[in-house]
C-alpha positions as a LaTeX table, in Angstrom:
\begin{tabular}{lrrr}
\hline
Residue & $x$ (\AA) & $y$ (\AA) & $z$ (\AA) \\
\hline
Unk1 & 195.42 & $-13.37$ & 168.96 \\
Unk2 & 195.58 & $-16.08$ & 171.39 \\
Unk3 & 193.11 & $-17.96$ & 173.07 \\
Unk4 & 194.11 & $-16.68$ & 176.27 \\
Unk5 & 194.09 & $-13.18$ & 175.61 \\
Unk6 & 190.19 & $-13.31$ & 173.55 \\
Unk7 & 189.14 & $-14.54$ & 176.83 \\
Unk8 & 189.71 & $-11.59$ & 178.74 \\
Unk9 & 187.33 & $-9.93$ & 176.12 \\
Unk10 & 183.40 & $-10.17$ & 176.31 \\
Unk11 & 181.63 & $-12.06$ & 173.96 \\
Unk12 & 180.25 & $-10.68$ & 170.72 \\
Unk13 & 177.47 & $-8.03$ & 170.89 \\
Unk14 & 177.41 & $-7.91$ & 174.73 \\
Unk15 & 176.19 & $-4.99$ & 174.41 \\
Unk16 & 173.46 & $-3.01$ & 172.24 \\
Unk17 & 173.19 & 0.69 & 171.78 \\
Unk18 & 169.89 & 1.64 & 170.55 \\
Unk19 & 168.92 & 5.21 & 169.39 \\
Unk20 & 166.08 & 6.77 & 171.98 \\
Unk21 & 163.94 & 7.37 & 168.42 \\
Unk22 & 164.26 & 3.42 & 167.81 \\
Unk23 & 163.42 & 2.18 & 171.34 \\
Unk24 & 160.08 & 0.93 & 170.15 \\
Unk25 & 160.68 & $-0.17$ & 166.52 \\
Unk26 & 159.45 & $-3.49$ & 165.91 \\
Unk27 & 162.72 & $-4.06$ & 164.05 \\
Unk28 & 164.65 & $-3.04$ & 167.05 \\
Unk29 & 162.65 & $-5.10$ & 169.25 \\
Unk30 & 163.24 & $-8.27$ & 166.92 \\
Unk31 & 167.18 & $-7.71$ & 167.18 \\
Unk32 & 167.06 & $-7.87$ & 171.14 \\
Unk33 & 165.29 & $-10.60$ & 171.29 \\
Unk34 & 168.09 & $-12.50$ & 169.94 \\
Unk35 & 170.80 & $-11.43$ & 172.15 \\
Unk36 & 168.40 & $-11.88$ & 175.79 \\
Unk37 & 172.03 & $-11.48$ & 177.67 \\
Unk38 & 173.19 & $-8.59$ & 176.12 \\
Unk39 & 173.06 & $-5.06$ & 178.10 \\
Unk40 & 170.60 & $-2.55$ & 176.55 \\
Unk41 & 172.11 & 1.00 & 176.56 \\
Unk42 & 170.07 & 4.27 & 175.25 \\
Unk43 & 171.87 & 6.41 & 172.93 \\
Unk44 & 170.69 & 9.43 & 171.49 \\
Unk45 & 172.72 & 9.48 & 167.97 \\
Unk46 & 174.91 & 6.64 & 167.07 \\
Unk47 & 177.82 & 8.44 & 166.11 \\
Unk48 & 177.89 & 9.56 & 169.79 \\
Unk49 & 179.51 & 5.90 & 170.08 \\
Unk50 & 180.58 & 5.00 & 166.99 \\
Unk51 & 182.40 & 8.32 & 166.04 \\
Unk52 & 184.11 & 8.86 & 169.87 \\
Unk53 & 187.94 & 10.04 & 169.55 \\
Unk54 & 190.49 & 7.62 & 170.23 \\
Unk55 & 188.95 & 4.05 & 169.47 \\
Unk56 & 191.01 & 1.04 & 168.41 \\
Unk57 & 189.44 & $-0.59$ & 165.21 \\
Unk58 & 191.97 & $-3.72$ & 166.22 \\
Unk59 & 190.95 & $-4.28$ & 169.21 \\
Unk60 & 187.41 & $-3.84$ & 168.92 \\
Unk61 & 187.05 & $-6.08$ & 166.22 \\
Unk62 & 188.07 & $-8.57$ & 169.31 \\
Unk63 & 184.97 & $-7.89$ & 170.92 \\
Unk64 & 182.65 & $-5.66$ & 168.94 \\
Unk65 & 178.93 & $-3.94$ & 170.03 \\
Unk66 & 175.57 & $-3.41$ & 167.73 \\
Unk67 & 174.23 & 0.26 & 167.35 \\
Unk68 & 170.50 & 0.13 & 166.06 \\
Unk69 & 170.36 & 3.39 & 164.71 \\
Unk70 & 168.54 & 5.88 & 161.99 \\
Unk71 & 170.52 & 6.56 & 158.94 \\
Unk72 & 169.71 & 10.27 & 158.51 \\
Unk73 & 172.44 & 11.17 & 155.78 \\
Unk74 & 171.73 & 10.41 & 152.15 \\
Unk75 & 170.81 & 6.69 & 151.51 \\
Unk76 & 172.01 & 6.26 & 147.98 \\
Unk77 & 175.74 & 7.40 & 146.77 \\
Unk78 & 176.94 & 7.10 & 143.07 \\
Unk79 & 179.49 & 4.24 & 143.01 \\
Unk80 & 183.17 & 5.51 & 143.25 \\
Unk81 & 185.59 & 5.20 & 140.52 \\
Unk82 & 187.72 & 2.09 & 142.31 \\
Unk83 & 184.90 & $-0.18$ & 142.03 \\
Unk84 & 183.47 & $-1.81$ & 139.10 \\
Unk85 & 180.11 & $-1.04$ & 137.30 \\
Unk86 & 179.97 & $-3.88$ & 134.79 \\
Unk87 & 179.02 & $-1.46$ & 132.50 \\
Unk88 & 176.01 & $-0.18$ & 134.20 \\
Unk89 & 175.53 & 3.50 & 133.08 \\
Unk90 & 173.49 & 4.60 & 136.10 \\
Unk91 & 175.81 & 2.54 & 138.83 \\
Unk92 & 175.12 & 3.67 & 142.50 \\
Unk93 & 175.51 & 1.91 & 146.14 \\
Unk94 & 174.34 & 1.89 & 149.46 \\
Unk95 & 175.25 & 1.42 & 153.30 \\
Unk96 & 172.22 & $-0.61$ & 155.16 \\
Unk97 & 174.90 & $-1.12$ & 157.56 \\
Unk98 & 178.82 & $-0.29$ & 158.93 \\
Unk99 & 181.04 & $-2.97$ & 159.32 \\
Unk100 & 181.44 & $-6.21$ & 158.97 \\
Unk101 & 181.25 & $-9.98$ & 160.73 \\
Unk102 & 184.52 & $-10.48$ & 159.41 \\
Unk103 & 188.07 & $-9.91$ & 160.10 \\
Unk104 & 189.83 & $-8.82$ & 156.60 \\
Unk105 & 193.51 & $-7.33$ & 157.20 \\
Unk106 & 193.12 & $-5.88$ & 153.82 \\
Unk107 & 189.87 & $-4.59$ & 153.94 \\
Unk108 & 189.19 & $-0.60$ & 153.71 \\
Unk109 & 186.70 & $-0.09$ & 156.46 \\
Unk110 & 189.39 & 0.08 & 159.16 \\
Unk111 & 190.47 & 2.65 & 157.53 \\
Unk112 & 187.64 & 4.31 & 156.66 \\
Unk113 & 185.53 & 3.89 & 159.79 \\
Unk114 & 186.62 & 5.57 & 163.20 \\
Unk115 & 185.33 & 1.86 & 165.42 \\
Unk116 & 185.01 & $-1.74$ & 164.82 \\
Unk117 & 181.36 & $-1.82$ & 165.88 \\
Unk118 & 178.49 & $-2.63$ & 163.46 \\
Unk119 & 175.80 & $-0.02$ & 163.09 \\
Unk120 & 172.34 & $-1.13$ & 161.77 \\
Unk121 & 170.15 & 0.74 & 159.77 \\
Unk122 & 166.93 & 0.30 & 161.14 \\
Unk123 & 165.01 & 2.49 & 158.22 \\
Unk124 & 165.32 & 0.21 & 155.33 \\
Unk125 & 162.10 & 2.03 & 154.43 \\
Unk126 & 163.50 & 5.15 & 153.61 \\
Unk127 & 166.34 & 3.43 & 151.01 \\
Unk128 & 163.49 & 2.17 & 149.49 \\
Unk129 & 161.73 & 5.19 & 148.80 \\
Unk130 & 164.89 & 6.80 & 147.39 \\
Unk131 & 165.62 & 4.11 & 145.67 \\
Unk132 & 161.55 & 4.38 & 143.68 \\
Unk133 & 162.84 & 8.25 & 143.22 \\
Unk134 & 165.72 & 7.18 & 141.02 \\
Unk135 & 163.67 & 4.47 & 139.48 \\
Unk136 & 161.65 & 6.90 & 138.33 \\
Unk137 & 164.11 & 8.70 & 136.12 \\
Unk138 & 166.15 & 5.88 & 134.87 \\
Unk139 & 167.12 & 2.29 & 135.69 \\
Unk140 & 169.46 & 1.56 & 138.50 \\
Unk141 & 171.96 & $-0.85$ & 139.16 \\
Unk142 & 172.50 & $-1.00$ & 143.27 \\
Unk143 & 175.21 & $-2.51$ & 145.02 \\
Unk144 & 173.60 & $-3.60$ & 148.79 \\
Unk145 & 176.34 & $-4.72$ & 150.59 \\
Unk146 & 179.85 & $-2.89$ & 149.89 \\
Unk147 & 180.58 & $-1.59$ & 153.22 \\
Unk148 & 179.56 & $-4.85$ & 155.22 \\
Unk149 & 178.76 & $-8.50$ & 154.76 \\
Unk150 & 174.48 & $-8.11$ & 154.27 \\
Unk151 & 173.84 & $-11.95$ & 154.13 \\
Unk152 & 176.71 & $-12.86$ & 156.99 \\
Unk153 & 173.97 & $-10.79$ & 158.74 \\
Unk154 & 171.36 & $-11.89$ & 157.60 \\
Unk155 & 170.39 & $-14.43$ & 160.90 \\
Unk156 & 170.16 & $-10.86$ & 162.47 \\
Unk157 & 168.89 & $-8.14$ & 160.16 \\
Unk158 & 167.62 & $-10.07$ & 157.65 \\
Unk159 & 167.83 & $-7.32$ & 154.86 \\
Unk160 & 168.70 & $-9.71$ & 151.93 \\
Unk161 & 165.53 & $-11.25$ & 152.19 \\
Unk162 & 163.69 & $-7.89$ & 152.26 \\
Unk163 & 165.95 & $-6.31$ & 149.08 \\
Unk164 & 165.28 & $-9.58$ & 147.08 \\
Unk165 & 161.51 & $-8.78$ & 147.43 \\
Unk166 & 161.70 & $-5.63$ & 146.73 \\
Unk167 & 164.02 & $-5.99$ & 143.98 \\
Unk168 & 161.08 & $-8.35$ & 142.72 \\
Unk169 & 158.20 & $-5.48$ & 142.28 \\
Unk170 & 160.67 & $-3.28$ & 140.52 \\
Unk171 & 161.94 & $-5.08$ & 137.15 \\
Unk172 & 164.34 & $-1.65$ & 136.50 \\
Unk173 & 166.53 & $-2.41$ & 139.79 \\
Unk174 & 169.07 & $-4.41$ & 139.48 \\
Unk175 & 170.89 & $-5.28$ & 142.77 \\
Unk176 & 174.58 & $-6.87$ & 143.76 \\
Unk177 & 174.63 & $-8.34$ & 146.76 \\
Unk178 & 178.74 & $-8.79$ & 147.53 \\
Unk179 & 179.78 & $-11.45$ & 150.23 \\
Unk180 & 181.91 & $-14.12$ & 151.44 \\
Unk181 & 179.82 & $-15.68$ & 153.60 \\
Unk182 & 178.52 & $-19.44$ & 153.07 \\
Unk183 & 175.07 & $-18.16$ & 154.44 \\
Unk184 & 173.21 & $-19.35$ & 151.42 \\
Unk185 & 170.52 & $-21.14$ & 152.94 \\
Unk186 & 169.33 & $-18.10$ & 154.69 \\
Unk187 & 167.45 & $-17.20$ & 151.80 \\
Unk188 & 167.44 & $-20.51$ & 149.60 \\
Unk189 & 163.68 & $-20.67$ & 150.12 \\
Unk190 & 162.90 & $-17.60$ & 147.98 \\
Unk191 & 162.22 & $-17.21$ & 144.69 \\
Unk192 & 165.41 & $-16.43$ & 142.78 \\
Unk193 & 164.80 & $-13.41$ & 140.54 \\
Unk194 & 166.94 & $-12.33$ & 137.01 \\
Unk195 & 167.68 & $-8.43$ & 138.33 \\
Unk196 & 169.36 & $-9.94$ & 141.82 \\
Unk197 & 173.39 & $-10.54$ & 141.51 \\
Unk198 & 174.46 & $-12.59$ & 144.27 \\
Unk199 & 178.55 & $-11.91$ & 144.17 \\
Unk200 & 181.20 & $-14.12$ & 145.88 \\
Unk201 & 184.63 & $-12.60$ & 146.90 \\
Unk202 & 186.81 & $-15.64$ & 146.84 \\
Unk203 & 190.56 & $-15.68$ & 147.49 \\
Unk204 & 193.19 & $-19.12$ & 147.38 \\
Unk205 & 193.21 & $-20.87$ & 150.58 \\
Unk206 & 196.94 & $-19.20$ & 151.49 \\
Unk207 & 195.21 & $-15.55$ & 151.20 \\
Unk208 & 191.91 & $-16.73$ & 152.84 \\
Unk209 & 193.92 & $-18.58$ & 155.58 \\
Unk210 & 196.27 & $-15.72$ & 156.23 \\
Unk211 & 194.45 & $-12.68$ & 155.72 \\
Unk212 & 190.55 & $-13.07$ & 155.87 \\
Unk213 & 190.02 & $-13.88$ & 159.95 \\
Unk214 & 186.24 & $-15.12$ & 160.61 \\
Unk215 & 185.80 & $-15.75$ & 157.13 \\
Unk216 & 184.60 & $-19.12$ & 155.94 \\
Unk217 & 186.74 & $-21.29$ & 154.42 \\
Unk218 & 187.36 & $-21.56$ & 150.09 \\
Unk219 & 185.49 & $-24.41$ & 149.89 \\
Unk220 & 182.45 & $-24.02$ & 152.59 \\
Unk221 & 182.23 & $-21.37$ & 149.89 \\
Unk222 & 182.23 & $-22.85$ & 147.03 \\
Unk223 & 179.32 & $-24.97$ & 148.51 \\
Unk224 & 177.26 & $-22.29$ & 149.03 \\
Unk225 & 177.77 & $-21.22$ & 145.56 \\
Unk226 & 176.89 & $-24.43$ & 144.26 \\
Unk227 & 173.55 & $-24.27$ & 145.81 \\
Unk228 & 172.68 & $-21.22$ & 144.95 \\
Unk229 & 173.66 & $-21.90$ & 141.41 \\
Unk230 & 171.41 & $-24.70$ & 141.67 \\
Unk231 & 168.05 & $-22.93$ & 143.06 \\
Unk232 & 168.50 & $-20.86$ & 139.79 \\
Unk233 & 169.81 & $-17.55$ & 140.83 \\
Unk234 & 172.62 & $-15.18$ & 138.94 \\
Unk235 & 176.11 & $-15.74$ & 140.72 \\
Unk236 & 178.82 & $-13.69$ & 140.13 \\
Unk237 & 182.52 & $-14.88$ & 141.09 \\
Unk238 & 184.58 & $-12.09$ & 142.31 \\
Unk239 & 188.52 & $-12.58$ & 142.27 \\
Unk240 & 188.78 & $-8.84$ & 143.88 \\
Unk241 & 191.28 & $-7.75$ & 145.53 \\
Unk242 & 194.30 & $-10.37$ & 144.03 \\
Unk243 & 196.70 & $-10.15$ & 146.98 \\
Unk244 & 199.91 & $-10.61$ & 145.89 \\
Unk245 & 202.08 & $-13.61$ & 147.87 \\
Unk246 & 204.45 & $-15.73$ & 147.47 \\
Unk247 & 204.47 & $-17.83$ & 144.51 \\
Unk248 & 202.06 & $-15.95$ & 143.05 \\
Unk249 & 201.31 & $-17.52$ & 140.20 \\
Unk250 & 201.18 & $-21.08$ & 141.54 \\
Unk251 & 199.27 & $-20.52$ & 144.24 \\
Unk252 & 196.48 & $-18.38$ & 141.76 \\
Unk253 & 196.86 & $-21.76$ & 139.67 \\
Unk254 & 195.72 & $-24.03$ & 141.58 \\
Unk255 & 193.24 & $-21.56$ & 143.27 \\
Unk256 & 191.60 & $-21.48$ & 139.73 \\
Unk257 & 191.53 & $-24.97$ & 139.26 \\
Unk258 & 189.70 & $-25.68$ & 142.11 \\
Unk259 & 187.31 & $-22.82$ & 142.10 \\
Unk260 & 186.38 & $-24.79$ & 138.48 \\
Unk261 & 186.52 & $-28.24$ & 139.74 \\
Unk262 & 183.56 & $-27.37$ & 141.89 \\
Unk263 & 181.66 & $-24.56$ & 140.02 \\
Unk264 & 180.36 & $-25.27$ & 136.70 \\
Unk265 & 181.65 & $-22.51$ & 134.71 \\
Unk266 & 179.28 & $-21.94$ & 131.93 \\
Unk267 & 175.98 & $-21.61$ & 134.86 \\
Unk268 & 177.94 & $-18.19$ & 136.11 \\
Unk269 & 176.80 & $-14.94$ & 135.19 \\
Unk270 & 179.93 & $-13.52$ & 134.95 \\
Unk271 & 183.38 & $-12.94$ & 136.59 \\
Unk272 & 184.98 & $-10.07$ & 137.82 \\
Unk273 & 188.89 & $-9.65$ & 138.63 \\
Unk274 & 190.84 & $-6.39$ & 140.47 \\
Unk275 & 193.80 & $-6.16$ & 142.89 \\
Unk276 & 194.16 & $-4.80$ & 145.85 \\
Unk277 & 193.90 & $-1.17$ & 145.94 \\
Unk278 & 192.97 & 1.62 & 148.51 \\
Unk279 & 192.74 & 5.11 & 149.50 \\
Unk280 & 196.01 & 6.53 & 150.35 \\
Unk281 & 194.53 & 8.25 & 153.59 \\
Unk282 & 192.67 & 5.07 & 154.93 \\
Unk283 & 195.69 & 3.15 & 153.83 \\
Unk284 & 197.70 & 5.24 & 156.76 \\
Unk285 & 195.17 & 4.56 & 159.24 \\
Unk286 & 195.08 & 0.88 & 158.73 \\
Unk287 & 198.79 & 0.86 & 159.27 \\
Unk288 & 198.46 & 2.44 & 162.31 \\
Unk289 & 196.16 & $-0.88$ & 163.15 \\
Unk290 & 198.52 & $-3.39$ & 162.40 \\
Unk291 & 201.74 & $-2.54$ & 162.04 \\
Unk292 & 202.33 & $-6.57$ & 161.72 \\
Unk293 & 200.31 & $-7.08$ & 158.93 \\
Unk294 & 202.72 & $-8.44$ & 155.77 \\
Unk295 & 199.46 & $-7.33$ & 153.29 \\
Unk296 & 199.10 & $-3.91$ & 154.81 \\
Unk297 & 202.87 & $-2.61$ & 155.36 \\
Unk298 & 203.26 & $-3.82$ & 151.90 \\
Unk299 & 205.19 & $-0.66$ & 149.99 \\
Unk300 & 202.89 & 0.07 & 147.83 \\
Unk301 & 203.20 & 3.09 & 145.01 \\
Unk302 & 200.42 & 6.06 & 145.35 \\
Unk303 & 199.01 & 7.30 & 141.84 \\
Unk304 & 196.10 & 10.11 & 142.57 \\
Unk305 & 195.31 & 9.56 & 146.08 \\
Unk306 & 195.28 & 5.64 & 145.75 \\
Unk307 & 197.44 & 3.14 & 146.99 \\
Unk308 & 197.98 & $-0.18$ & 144.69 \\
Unk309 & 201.16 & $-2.57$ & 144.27 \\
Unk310 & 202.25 & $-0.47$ & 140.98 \\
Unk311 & 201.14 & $-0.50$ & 137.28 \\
Unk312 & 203.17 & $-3.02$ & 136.01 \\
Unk313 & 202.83 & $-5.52$ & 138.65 \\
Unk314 & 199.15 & $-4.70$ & 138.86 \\
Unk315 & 198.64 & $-5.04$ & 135.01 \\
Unk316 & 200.93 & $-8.18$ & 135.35 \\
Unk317 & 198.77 & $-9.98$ & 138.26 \\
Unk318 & 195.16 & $-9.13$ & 136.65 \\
Unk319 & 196.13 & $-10.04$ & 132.95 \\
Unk320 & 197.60 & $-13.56$ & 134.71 \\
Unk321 & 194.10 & $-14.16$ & 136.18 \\
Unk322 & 192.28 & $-13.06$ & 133.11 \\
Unk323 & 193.79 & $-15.32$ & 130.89 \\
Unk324 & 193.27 & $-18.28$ & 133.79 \\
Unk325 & 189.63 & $-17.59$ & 133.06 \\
Unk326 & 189.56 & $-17.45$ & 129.92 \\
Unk327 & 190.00 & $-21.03$ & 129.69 \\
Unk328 & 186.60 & $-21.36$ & 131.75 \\
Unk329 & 184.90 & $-18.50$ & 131.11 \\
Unk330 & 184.07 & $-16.20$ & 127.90 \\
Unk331 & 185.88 & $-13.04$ & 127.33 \\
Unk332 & 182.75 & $-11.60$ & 127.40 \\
Unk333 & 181.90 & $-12.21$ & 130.89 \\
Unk334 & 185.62 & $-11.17$ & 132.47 \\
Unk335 & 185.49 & $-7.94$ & 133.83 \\
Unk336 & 188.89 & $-6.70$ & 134.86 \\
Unk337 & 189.51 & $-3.48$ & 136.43 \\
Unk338 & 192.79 & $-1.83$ & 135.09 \\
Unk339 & 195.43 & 0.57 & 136.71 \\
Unk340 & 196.20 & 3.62 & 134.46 \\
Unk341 & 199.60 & 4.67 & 133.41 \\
Unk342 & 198.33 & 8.21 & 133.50 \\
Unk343 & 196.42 & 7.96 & 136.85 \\
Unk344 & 193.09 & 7.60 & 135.82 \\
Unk345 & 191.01 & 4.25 & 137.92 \\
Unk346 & 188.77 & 1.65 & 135.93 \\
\hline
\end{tabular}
């Protein structure tokens, strides 16, 4: 989009909707603070905005609002068969927040969310409690930040910080937090701990530059991985989803090359590679989005109720990346999600 057209949109988080129950939450009244120009506006359930018929995710991506709201459904959700558990037996996730900073053309959650607006989960609280439930039956491994970008937010929920403590009193949690942000030095003056995963999505410049609007750049990245590497805490490289382009192979090349001219391979916890892949139902609604989008009108094959680029290309693109890590990394530490002849997703 232009300049001239983003002008005739209002700036970022113009306005706030805020749950009548939250009015007076000290959480809430740290968020406003932060935006003095924005326009309060009382709700008295979120999805009352966020859930309205006939919203453009596109568009409001353009321009998108904050809801401060209560999450009153369940907190923690057992982690769905398309993502990867890195062989964590009790694998689950949760939603502190919907939606994201960023602008992915791929990603799911305009498909899987009704608006572009970011909800906030003021009652961080209550995950916490659940999350002591579960601990008290069996370990956990808990992935923070799948359906938004927790440490992109950070400079305005500043939830990282808090899961990092409490990951710290409970030595049976283990927690991913998944990002692409270069917002390292948010928390860089913690204590890094060994049961926090801090997980980098990283993509070659031509998919990063093409694809991932708002994002920062490959190697702003790679900076903030290098520091965090440095202050001692577990870093996970995620080459998830592999979009398939032009000169594939060359481009994925060189991508590796400098991904490992920067990152010293052996200080990584591990690696993780998958390709694009998505629901079949959110697939048609993020058509419906951008109906210009090369990534997205893609014809991909369907194989029970998912949408990938087929098995053999699939297979083809992931074992290519697996064996450009091998060179770097040991076998050991790739893990590579695989698409199933007979339907079945790893």
């Amino acid at each position: 989009m232009n300049s001239y057209y983003q002008n005739l949109y209002n700036k970022k988080f113009s306005h706030i909707y805020i749950e009548e129950s939250l009015l007076n939450h000290p959480k809430t009244n740290e968020i406003i603070a932060k935006f003095p120009d924005a326009r309060i506006i009382h709700i008295n359930h979120y999805k009352d905005v966020f859930c309205r018929s006939r919203q453009n995710f596109y568009m409001q991506k353009q321009s998108p609002k904050l809801i401060l709201a209560n999450n009153r459904n369940n907190l923690i959700y057992e982690g769905a068969p398309v993502c990867q558990n890195f062989g964590n037996q009790h694998f689950y996730y949760t939603s502190c927040a919907m939606n994201c900073l960023y602008d992915c053309e791929y990603c799911y959650l305009q498909g899987m969310y009704p608006s572009a607006n970011i909800v906030l989960f003021i009652n961080i609280e209550d995950v916490f409690a659940q999350v002591e439930e579960l601990l008290m039956k069996h370990p956990v491994y808990l992935c923070i930040s799948y359906d938004t970008d927790l440490l992109a937010l950070e400079g305005i929920l500043g939830y990282v910080r808090r899961w990092i403590e409490f990951a710290q009193l409970h030595p049976d949690l283990t927690i991913e937090i998944r990002t692409k942000s270069a917002n390292f030095a948010a928390i860089k003056d913690l204590t890094p701990s060994k049961n926090v995963v801090l997980a980098w999505t990283l993509s070659p410049n031509e998919v990063v530059s093409n694809y991932e609007h708002k994002t920062p750049s490959l190697n702003t990245r790679l900076k903030s991985i290098l520091e965090a590497i440095g202050c001692g805490y577990l870093v996970r490289l995620c080459f998830d989803p592999l979009i398939y382009v032009q000169n594939f192979e060359e481009v994925y090349d060189n991508f590796i090359k400098t991904v490992f001219t920067t990152i010293p391979c052996e200080q990584l916890y591990d690696v993780s590679v998958g390709v694009f892949r998505v629901s079949v139902d959110y697939l048609k609604r993020m058509r419906k989005q951008r109906p210009h989008s090369a990534v997205i009108q893609y014809p991909y094959e369907q194989t029970a109720g998912v949408s990938h680029y087929g098995h053999e290309q699939s297979n083809r693109m992931i074992s290519y990346l697996c064996d450009l890590l091998a060179q770097y990394i040991p076998k050991d530490k790739i893990f590579c999600w695989r698409d199933e002849e007979e339907g079945s997703l790893k």
